[in-house]
C-alpha positions as CSV (number, residue, x, y, z in Angstrom):
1,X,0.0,0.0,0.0
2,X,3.0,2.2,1.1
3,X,6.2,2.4,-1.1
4,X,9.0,0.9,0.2
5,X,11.5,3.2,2.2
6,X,14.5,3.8,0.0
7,X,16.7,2.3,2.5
8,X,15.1,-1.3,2.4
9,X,15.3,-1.3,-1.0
10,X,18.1,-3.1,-3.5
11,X,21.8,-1.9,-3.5
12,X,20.9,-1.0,-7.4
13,X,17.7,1.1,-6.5
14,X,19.5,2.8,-4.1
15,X,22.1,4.0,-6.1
16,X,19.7,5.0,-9.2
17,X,17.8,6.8,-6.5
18,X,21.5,8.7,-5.3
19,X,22.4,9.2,-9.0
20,X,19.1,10.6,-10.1
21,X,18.1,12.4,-6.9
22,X,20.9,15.5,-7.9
23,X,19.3,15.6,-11.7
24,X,15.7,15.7,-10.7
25,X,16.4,18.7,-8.0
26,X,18.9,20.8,-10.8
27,X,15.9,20.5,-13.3
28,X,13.0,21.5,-10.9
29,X,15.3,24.4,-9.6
30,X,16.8,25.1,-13.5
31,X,14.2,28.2,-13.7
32,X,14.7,29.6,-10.5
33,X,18.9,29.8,-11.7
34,X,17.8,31.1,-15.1
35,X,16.1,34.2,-13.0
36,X,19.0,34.7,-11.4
37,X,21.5,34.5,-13.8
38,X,19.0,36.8,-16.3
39,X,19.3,39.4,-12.9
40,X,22.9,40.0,-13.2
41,X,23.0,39.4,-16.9
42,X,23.2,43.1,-19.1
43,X,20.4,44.5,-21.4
44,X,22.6,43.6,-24.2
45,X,23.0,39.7,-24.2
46,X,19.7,40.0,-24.9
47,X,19.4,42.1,-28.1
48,X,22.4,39.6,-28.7
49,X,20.4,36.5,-27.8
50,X,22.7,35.4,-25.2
51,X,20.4,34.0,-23.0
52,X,22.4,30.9,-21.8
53,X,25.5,31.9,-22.7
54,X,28.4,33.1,-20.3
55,X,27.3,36.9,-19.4
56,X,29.2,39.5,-21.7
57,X,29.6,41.1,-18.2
58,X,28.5,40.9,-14.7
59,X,25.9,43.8,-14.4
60,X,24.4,42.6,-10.7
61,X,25.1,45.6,-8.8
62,X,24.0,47.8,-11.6
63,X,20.7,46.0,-12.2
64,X,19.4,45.7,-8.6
65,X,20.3,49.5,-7.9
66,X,18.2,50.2,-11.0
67,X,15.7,48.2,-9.0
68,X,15.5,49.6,-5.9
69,X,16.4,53.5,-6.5
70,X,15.5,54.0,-10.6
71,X,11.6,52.6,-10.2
72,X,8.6,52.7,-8.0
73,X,9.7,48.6,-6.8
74,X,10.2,50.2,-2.9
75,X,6.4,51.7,-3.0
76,X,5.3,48.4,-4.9
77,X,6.7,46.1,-1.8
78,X,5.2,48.5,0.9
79,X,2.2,47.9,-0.9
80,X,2.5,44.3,-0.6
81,X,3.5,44.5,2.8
82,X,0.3,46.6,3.4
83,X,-1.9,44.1,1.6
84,X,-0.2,40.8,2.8
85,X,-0.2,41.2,6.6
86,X,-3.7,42.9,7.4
87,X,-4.6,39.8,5.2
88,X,-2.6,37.2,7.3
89,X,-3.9,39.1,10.6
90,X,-7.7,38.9,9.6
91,X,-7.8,35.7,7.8
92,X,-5.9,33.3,10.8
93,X,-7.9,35.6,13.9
94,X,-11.3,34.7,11.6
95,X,-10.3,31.3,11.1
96,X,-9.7,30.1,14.6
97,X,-13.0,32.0,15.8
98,X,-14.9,29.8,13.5
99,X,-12.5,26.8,13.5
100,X,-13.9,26.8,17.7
101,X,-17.3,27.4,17.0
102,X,-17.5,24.8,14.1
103,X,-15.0,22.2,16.2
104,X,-16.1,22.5,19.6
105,X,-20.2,23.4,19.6
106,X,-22.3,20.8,18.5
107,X,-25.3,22.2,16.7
108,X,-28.0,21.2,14.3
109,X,-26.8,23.0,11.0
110,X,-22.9,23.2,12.2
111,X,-21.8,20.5,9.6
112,X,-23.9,22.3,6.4
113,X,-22.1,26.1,7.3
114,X,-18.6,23.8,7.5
115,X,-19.7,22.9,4.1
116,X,-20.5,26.0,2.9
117,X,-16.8,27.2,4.0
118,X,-15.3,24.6,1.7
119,X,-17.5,24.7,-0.8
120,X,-15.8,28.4,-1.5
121,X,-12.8,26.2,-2.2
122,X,-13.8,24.5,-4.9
123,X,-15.2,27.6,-7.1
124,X,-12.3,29.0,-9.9
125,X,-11.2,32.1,-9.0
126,X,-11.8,32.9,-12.4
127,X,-15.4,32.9,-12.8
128,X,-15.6,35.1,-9.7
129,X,-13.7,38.4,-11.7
130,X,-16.5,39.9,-13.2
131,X,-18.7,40.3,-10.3
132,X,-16.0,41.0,-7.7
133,X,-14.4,43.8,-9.7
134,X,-18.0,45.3,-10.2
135,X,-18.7,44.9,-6.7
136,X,-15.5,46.9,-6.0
137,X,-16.1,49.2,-7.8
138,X,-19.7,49.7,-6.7
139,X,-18.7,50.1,-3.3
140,X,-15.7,52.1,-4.2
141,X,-13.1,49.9,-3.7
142,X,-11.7,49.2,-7.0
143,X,-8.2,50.1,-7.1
144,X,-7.7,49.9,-3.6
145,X,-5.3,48.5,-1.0
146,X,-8.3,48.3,1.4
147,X,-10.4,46.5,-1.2
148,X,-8.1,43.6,-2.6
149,X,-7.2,43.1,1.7
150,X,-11.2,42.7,1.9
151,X,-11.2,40.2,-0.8
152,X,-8.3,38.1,0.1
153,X,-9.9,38.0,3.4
154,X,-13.2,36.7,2.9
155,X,-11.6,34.5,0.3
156,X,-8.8,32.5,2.3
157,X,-11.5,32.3,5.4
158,X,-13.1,29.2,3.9
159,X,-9.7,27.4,3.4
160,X,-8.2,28.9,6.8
161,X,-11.6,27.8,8.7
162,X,-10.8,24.5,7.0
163,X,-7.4,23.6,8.8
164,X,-8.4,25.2,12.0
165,X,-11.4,23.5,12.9
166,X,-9.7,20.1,11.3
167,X,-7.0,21.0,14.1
168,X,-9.5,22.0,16.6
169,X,-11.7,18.8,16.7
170,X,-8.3,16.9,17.3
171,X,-7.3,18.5,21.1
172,X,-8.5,17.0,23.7
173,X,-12.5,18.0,24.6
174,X,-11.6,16.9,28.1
175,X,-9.6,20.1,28.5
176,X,-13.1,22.1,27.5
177,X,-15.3,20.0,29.4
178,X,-12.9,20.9,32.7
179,X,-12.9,24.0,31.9
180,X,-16.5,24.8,31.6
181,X,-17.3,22.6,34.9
182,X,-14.5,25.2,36.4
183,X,-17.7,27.9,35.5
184,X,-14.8,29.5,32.9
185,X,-16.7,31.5,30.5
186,X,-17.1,30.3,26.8
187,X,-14.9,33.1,24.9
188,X,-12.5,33.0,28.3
189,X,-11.8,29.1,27.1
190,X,-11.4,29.9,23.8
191,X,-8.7,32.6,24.8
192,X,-6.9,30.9,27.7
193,X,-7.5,27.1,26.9
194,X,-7.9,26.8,23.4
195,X,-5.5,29.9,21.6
196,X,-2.2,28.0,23.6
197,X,-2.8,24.8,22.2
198,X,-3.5,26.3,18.9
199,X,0.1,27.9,18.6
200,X,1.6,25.8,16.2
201,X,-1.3,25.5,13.7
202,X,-1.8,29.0,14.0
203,X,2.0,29.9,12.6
204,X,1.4,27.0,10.1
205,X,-1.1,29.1,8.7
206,X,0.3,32.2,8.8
207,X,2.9,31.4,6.1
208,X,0.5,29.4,4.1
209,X,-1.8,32.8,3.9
210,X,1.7,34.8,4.1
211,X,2.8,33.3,0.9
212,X,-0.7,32.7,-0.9
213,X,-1.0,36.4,-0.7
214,X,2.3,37.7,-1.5
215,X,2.6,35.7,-4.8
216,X,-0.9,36.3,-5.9
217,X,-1.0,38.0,-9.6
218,X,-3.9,37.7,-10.8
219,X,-6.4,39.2,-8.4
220,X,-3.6,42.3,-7.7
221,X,-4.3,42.8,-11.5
222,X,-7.7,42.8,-11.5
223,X,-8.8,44.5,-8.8
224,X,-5.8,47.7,-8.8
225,X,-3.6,49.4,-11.5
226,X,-0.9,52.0,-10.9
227,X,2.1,52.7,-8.0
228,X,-0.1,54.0,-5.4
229,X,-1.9,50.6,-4.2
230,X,-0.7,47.9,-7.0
231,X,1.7,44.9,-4.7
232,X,5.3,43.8,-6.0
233,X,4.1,40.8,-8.1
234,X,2.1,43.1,-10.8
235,X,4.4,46.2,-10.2
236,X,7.4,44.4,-11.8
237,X,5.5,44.3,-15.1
238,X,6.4,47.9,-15.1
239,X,9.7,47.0,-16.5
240,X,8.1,46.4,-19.8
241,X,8.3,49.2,-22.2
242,X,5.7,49.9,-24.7
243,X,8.2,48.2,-27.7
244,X,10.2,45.6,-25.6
245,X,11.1,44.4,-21.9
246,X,13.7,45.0,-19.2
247,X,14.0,40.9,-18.8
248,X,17.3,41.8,-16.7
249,X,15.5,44.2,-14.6
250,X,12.5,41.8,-14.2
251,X,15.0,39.4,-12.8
252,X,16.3,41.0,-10.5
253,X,12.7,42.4,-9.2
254,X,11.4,39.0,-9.2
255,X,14.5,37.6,-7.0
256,X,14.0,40.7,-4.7
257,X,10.2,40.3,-4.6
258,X,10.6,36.2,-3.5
259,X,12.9,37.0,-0.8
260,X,10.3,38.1,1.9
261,X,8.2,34.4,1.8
262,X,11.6,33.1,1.6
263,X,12.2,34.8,4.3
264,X,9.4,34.3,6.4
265,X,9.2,30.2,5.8
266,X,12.6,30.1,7.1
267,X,11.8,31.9,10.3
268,X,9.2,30.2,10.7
269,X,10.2,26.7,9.7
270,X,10.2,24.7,12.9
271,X,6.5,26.3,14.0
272,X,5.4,25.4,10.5
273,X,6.5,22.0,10.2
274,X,5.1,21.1,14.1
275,X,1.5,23.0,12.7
276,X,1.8,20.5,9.8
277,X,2.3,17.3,11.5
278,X,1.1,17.9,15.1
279,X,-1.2,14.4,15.7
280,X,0.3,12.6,12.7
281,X,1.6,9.9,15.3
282,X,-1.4,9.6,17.2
């Protein structure tokens, strides 16, 4: 049912796993070293088609200081900043409330609203444009940090609710039951029983949101345009000129723009992995 752990299998499958194991990660990470090699690359190997050739010169330095002081890219990460953590803040905080309400209260219709959060999951984002940019703009949010937070909100809740009250229904109800024989008030459990225990699920989260929102391209196109509320991942398509595109300074925005979830995984690494396989032994 399981495959077999690599180390009970056959001297030869162990060494085509060894031998193979290097290829398979240079070709999965073979784009990722193309951006960064087209960063510090000059605009002219590409008039010159030198994509993959060895760079006429090494133009880093020059390239990421076009970045950060020649274009708008240090408003376009504010912007993302602005958008991505009132977004992380309102989405987990929303999440647990409803995770305890669906995972500890046992009432008549609690299963049908569970499924109406993951039901969200399952529509295309796509089919949702029309409406939500018209509803933006009828309630004067188009084009708006306020309004694509708003959206991002509502729209990672079902997902968020998901994993929470997944996570939630696994503690142990005894702690609740003692709790409420104690007299403890309901939202008083929630906040000194229940919030503790939920520490590592909660930072789980938090970079799954974190990073859902940071890379999103699509909905920071549709719902805003222009510097003043636009994040980093649409902003670096102002590179392009009307005629051709600044692939080198596209780069080097792109690397800079995938440093902060980079970032933030790694800081977060050990609370993310516990979040992720907390009860997996049980």
């Amino acid at each position: 049912m399981f495959p077999t752990p690599i180390e009970k299998r056959s001297p030869a499958g162990r060494a085509a796993y060894q031998a193979l194991l290097p290829v398979a990660l240079i070709l999965w990470l073979l784009p990722l070293i193309a951006v960064a090699v087209f960063s510090i690359r000059p605009d002219a190997d590409f008039s010159n088609a030198n994509y993959w050739g060895w760079p006429s010169s090494f133009e880093g330095v020059s390239n990421y200081s076009k970045v950060f002081l020649e274009s708008d890219m240090p408003r376009y990460l504010l912007n993302s900043v602005l958008i991505t953590a009132p977004t992380v803040l309102g989405a987990v905080a929303l999440s647990a409330m409803t995770g305890f309400a669906l995972g500890i209260y046992r009432f008549r219709s609690n299963l049908w609203i569970f499924f109406m959060f993951v039901a969200g999951n399952f529509v295309p984002f796509q089919i949702l444009m029309v409406p939500v940019r018209d509803l933006t703009l009828d309630m004067g949010l188009y084009n708006t940090k306020t309004g694509l937070v708003l959206f991002h909100i509502a729209f990672q809740t079902g997902f968020c609710t998901l994993f929470m009250r997944n996570f939630i229904r696994a503690l142990p109800f005894e702690l609740i039951e003692a709790a409420r024989v104690e007299g403890i008030a309901e939202w008083r459990i929630f906040w000194y029983v229940v919030l503790p225990l939920m520490k590592p699920a909660l930072a789980a989260l938090a970079v799954l949101v974190f990073t859902f929102i940071w890379n999103d391209y699509f909905w920071a196109v549709v719902l805003t345009q222009g510097v003043e509320s636009q994040p980093v991942t649409a902003g670096i398509t102002s590179f392009n000129a009307q005629y051709r595109a600044a692939y080198h300074l596209m780069s080097a925005g792109s690397i800079v723009a995938a440093l902060p979830p980079v970032a933030m995984f790694f800081a977060m690494q050990r609370h993310f992995i516990a979040g992720l396989t907390l009860g997996a032994v049980k």
